[in-house]
C-alpha positions as CSV (number, residue, x, y, z in Angstrom):
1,X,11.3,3.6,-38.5
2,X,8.6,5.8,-36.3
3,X,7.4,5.1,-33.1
4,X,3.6,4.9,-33.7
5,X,1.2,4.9,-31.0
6,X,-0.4,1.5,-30.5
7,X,-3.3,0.4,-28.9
8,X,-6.3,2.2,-27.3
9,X,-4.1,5.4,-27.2
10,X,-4.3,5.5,-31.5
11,X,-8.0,6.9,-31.0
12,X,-6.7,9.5,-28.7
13,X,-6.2,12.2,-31.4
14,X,-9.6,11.1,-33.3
15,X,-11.2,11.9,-30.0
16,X,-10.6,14.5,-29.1
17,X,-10.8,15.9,-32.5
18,X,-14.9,14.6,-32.6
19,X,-15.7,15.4,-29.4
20,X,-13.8,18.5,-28.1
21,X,-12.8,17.1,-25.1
22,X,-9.2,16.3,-24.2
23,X,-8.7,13.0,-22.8
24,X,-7.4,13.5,-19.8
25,X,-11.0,15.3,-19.3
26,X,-12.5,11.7,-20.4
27,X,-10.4,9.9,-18.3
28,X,-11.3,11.5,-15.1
29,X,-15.1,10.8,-15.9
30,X,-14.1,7.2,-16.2
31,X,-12.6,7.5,-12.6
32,X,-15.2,9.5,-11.3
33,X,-18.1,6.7,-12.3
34,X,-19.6,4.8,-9.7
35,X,-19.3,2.1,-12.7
36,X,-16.2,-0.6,-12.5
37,X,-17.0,-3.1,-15.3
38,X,-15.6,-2.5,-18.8
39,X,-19.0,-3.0,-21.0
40,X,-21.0,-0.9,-18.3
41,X,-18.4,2.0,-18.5
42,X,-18.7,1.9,-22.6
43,X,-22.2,1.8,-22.7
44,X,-22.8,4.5,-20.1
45,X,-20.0,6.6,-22.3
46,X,-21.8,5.8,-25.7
47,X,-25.5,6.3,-24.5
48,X,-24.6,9.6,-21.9
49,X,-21.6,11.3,-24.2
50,X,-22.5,10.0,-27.2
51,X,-19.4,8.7,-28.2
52,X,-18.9,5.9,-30.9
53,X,-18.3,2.5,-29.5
54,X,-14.8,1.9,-30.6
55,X,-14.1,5.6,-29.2
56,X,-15.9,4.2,-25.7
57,X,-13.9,1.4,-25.7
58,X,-10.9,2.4,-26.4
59,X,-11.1,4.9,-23.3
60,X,-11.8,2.7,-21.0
61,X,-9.7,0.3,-22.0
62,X,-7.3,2.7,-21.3
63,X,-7.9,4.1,-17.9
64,X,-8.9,0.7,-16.9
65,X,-5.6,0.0,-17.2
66,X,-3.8,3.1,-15.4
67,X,-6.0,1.4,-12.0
68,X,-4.7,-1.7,-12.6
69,X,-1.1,-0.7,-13.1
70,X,-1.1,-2.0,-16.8
């Protein structure tokens, strides 16, 4: 039995493969936004970065969640 990666963190390899950035370099543009709301954050990543919407969302889904101690 493996110990696959679940959730938002299952795009992390796809992502950074696409858009040669690491994801802790994605993550700390999340933090770094004056933006707070989940669908502003994805939009703002899909029309400044260009990143796919399932991409967007699953990034800040994911450092949404570090702040709120998810």
């Amino acid at each position: 039995m493996t110990n696959a990666v679940k959730g938002p963190a299952s795009y992390f390899p796809s992502i950074e493969k696409k858009y040669g950035r690491p994801i802790a370099e994605w993550k700390e543009l999340i933090h770094s936004s004056p933006l707070t709301k989940h669908g502003e954050l994805v939009t703002w990543l899909k029309s400044e970065h260009g990143l796919g919407h399932g991409h967007a969302n699953a990034l800040v889904a994911h450092a949404l969640s570090e702040i709120k101690g998810a």
